[in-house]
N, C-alpha and C positions, 0 to 999 in steps of 0.2 A: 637437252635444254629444259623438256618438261621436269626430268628429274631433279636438274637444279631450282627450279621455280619451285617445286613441290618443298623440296628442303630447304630451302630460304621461308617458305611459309610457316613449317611446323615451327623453327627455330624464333619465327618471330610470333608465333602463338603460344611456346613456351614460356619467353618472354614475357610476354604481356601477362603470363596465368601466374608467373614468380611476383610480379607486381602489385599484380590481384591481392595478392599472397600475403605479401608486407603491407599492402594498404588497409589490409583486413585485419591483419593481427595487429597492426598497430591500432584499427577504431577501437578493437574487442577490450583492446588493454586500457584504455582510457574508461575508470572509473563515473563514469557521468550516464545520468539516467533521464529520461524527461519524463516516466511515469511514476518511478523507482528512486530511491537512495540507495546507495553501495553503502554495503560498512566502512569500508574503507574512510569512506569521506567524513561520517561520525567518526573514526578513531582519530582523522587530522582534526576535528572540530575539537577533541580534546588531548590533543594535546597540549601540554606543557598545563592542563587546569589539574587540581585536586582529584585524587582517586575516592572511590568510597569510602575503600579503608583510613584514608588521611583525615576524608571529611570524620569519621567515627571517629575515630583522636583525637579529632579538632575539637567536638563537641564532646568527649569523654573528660578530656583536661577544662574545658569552659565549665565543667560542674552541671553535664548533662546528662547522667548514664543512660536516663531515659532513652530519649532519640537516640544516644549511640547503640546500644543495644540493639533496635533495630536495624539500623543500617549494618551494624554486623553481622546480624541475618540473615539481610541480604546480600552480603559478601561471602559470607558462607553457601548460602544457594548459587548463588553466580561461579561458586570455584577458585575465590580471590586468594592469595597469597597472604602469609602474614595475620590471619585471622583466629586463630590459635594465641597469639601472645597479647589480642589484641582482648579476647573476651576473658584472658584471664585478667589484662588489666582492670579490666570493667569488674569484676569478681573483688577484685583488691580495693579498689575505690567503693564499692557500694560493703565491704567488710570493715572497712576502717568509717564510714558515716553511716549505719543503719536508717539514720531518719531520711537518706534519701529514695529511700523505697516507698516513703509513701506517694511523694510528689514525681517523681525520676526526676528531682534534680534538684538544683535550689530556685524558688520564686521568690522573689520581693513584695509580693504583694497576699498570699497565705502566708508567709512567717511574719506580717504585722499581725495576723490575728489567732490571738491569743485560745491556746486550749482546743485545737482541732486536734482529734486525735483519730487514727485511721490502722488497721490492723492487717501488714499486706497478705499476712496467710501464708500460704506454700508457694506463691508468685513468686518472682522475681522483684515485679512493681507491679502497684496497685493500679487495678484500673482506673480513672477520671472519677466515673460515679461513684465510688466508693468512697471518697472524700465528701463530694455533695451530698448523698444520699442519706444518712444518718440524723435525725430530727436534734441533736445536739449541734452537730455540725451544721444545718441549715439556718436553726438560731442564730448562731455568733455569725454568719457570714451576712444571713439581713441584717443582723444590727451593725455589721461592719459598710458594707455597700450603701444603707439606707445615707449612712452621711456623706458619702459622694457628691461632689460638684459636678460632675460631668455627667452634660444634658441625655445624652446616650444610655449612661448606665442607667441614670433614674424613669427612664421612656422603658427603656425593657420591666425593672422594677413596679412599676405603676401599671404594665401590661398583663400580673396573674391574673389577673380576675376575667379573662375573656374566656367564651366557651368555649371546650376543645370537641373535636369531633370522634378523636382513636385514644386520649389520654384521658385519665379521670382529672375532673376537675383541681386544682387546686385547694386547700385547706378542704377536702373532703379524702373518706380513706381511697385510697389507693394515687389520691392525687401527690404524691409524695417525686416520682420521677421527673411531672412536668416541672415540678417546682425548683427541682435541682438541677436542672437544665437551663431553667431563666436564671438561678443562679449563676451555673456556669459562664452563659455567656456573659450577665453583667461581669463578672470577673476580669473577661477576658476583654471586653471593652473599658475596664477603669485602670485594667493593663496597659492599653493602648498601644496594644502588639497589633490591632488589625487594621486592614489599608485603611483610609481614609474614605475612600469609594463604598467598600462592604461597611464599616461602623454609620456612615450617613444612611447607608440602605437600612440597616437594622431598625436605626432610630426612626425613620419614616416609617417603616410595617408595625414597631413597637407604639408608635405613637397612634396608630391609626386602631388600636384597639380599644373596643364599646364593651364595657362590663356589661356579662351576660349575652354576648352575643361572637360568634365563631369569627377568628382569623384566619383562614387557610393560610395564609403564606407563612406567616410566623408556625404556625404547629407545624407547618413541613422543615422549619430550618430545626426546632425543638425535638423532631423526630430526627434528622441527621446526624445531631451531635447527639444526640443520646446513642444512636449506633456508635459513634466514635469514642463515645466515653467509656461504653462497654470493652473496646476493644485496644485502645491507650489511655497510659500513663498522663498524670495532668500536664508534666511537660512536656510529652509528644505532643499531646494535641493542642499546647499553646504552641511550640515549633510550626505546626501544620497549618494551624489557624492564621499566622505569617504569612503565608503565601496564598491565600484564597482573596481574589478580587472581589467575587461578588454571591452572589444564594445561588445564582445557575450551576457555576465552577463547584460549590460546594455539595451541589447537588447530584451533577454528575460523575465526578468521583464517589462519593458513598454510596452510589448506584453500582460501580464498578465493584468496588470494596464489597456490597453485600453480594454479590454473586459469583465474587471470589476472593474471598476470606481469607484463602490460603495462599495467597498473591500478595499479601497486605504488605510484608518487607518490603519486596519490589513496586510495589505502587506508594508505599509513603518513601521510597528513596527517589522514586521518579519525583513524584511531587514537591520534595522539601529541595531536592537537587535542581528542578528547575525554574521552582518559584511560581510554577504553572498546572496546578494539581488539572483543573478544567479542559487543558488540550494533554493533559495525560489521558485523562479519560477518555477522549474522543480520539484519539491515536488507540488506546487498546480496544473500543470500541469500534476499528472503524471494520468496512463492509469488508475488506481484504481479509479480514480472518489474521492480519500479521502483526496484531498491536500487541502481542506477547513477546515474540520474537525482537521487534523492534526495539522493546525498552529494555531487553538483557542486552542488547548488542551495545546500547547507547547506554547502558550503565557498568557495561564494560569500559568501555572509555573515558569515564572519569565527568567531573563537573560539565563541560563545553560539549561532550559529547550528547550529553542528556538535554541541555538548553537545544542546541542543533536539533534535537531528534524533537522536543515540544514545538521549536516554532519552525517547521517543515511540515506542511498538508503531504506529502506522499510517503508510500509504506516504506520498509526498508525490504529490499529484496536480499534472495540468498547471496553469500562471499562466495568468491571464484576467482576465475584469474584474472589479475588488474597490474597495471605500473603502480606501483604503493607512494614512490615517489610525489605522482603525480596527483595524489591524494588532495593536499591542503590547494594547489590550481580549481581543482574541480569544486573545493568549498566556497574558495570564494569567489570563482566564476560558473556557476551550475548551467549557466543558459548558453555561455559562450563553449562551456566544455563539452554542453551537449549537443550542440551547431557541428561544433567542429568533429565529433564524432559518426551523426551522423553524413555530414561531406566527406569523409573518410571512406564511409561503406557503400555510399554511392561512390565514387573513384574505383573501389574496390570490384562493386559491381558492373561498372566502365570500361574497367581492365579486362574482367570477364570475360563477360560479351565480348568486348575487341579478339579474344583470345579463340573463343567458342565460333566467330564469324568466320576467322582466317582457317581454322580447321574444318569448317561446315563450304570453305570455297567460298562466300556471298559475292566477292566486290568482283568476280571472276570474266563477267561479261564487260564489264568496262562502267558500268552504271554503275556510279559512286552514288547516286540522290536516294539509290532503293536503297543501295547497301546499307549506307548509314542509316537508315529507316529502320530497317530489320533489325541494324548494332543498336540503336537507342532503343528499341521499343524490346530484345531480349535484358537491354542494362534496367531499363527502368523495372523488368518485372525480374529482376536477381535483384535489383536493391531495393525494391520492396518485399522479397523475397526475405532477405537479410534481415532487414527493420523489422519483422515480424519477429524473428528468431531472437533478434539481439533487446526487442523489445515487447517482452511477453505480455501477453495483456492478465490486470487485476484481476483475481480469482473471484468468483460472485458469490456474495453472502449467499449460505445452503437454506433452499428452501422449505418452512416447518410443512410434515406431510400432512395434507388434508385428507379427512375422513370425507366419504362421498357418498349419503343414505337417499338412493332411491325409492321413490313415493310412490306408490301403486295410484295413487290419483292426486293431485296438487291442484294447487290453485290458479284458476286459467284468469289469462288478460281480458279486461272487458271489450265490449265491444268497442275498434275504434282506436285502440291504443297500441301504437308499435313498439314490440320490443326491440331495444340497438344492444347492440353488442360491442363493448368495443375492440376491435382485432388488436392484435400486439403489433409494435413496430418493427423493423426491422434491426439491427443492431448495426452499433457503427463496425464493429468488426470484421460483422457479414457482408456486410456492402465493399468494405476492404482487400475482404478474403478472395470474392468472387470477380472485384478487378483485378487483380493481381494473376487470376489463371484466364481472366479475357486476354488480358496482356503478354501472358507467355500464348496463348491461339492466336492474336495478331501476328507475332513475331514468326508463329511457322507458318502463319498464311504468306507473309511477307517473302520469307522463307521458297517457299513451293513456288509462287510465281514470278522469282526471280530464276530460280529453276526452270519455269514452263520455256518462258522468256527467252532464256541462254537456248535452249535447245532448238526451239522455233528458229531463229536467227543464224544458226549453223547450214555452209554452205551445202553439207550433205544430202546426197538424195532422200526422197522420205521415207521410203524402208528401213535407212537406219535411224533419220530421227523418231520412225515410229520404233523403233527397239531402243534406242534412248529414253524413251517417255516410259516404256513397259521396263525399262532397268530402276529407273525411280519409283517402283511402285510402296517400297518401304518409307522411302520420305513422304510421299503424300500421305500417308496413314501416319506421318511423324503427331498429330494432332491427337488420334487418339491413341498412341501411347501416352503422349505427356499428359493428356487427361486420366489414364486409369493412374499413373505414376502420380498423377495430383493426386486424386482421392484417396490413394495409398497412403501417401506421406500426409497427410490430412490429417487422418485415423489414426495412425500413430504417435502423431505430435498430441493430438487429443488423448491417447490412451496414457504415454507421459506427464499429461496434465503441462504442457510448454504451453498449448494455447487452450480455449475454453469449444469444450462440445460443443458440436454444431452440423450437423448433416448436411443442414442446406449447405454450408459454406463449400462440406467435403466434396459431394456428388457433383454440384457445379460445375466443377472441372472436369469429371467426367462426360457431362452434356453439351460443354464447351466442346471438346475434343471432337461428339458423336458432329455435332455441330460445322464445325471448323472443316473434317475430311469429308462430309459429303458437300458443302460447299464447292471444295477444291477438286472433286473430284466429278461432282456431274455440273457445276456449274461449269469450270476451266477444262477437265484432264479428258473427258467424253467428248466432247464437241469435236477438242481437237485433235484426237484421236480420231474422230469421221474423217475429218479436213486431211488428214497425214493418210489416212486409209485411200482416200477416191485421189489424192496427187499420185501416192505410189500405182495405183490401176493406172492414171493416165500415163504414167514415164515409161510403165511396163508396155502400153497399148503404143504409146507415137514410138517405141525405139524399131529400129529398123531388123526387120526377121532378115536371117539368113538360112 
């Protein structure tokens, strides 16, 4: 009979671990993150939009070669397809209209003015400043701009004469750059290619300028586009100029751009493809170190992909294995997909434990209230377990190393004045880390004195419940193994880089464990061990000598 109870147990411990099984692979498979984006979910966010290469034909046939150029560059870094037939067309187009090398493309508003003439050299296209920058050229374009109606362009116009602080002045030598730059942007606002939000801003910073007296905020926007001009074509950077909301956006993209230069395809394709240069920047920027990674994945997937990837605050984590299916569910339910993933890995870790309990014997004495105590409190610390795993925490910006010059004598606090220090806090991580190994030492305390319990309660004399108690003596030390096995697996999820370094978090569990078995063993296992010792002398003293 035992033997059939005993196999009736494994069978339904196996069960319940086959469950485990599917409950978990199926959380695993559902692309959905609540720290994280999947690529997966960017490639459903574009589908069925424009590829890059499409968007480069679109703008190659519209009489752009400019901006198509580019974006083929970045087609060609990214590994795209098609991009071979694509820049010979761009070769063919710019051999059959030579003049559009100077502008990369056609404008309507330099071809009214007459006699600009600009020489691209061995470029492909000329850079922006190269048009502005030429004192024949600067001529015709004041005397073109000055008769402007629109109150914007003439507020920039009417702004050279304010002191610059890093440019030389205007109408003085070397003031020749600032000047082609306030050109510029009049240009580009009597264009009235830019939002309505950034042209109001300009005119207000333009207007607020005192001859003879410094504007910061205007020579910082006059410094930006001069980076830009040095590095696009005039009509890339009327393209680019399209999609900048306001000086912040344009400020922090060219901040991105001057610190990687050699990134420029893939950040003016981010930026013209989502209309959002400002959270490009702050996506490749962010603390996660993955805002590189992120916009090749999201400019792998076309228009929607890259919109999806600007207006999403979370990085994009590595591809692996997912339902791909379940891709475009997960875009456009993130919160609900991420609900149900995590209910998934708790079930999964419910199952577990149910599994782990019925092989560990728990519910054996007849006490279901402990049992289930002990099944939820190992579920809850496997599916926090799990959550950890499935949800790896943000890698943390590396920190720049500090040089550390001790002083042979320094300067001492006066009398009277305390120095504070302030201590660091703890991390939310670490306060996670180290409930999660309280929670697996509950579960074996839980454990052991359901054990003590079961055996106390047996009608046996106490000789053998005292050899009962000494056969247990490996589960009551179950505590610290699972602590050294904590700190083990700790260390190594750290040394994979899955979760982030942390000592304290790792040895915890080790102190837990030290913790937990001498608990159990001189608080419960010693005592009654005396108690089992002085019953068996009495049984042995009242039995009857013969």
């Amino acid at each position: 009979m035992a033997v059939s109870t005993s196999g009736t147990s494994w069978v339904k411990s196996t069960l319940l671990a086959l469950l485990a099984l599917v409950f978990g692979v199926a959380a695993w498979g559902i692309p959905a993150r609540w720290r994280w984006v999947h690529p997966s979910t960017l490639s459903a966010a574009g589908a069925g939009t424009p590829s890059l290469v499409q968007v480069s034909e679109a703008a190659a046939q519209a009489g752009r070669p400019g901006p198509a150029a580019l974006l083929a560059s970045a087609a060609v870094r990214l590994g795209h397809g098609g991009t071979n037939e694509l820049l010979a067309r761009l070769e063919s187009v710019v051999a059959a209209n030579p003049a559009l090398r100077t502008t990369g493309g056609v404008d309507p508003l330099l071809g009214r003015v007459a006699g600009l003439r600009v020489d691209p050299g061995t470029n492909i296209f000329a850079p922006a400043l190269d048009i502005f920058l030429p004192e024949s050229n600067r001529g015709l374009l004041r005397t073109f701009l000055a008769q402007s109606q629109t109150p914007s362009t003439r507020a920039v116009l009417a702004s050279r004469d304010f002191a610059p602080r890093e440019f030389a002045p205007v109408g003085r030598p070397g003031g020749q750059p600032l000047e082609a730059v306030l050109l510029m942007i009049s240009a580009l606002l009597e264009s009235e290619v830019l939002t309505a939000e950034w042209a109001a801003e300009l005119q207000r910073t333009a207007a607020a300028s005192v001859s003879g007296t410094p504007n910061d905020t205007l020579e910082r926007i006059c410094l930006d586009v001069l980076v830009l001009s040095r590095r696009l074509d005039w009509t890339s950077l009327r393209e680019f100029a399209r999609t900048v909301p306001n000086t912040r956006a344009l400020t922090n993209w060219v901040g991105v751009v001057r610190t990687n230069v050699t990134e420029l395809p893939l950040l003016y394709a981010g930026a013209t493809l989502s209309g959002a240069p400002g959270a490009i920047a702050e996506r490749w920027n962010a603390a996660s170190g993955t805002g590189a990674v992120g916009l090749r994945t999201a400019l792998n997937g076309g228009v929607g992909a890259v919109r999806a990837f600007a207006a999403s605050t979370r990085p994009v984590c590595k591809d692996g294995f997912a339902f791909r299916p379940l891709a475009s569910w997960v875009h456009g339910a993130p919160e609900v997909a991420a609900a149900t993933r995590t209910a998934l890995l708790g079930l999964a870790a419910l199952f577990l434990s149910m599994a782990l309990g019925g092989v560990l014997d728990l519910g054996s004495s007849g006490d279901r209230g402990a049992a289930w105590a002990g099944t939820l409190g190992m579920g809850l610390a496997l599916g926090f377990l799990l959550f950890i795993i499935a949800e790896p925490a943000l890698p943390r910006p590396r920190k720049e190393p500090r040089i550390r010059v001790q002083l042979l004598s320094g300067p001492t606090a006066p009398a009277g004045t305390s120095i504070s220090r302030e201590r660091p806090v703890m991390e939310t991580t670490t306060i996670a880390t180290i409930i999660l190994f309280a929670l697996l030492q509950v579960t074996i305390y839980v454990i052991c004195r359901r054990k003590i319990t079961e055996i106390l309660e047996m009608p046996e004399p106490a000789a053998v419940r005292l050899r009962l108690m000494e056969n247990e003596e490996n589960l009551f030390d179950a505590g610290l193994y699972i602590g050294i096995a904590g700190t083990a697996a700790a260390l190594v999820l750290q040394v994979l880089h899955v979760v982030e370094a942390n000592l304290l978090a790792a040895y915890s569990s080790n102190l837990l464990g030290i913790v937990t078995v001498a608990l159990i063993k001189i608080r419960h296992v010693r005592p009654i061990k005396r108690e089992l010792i002085l019953e068996g002398q009495a049984e042995v003293t009242a039995a009857p000598q013969r």
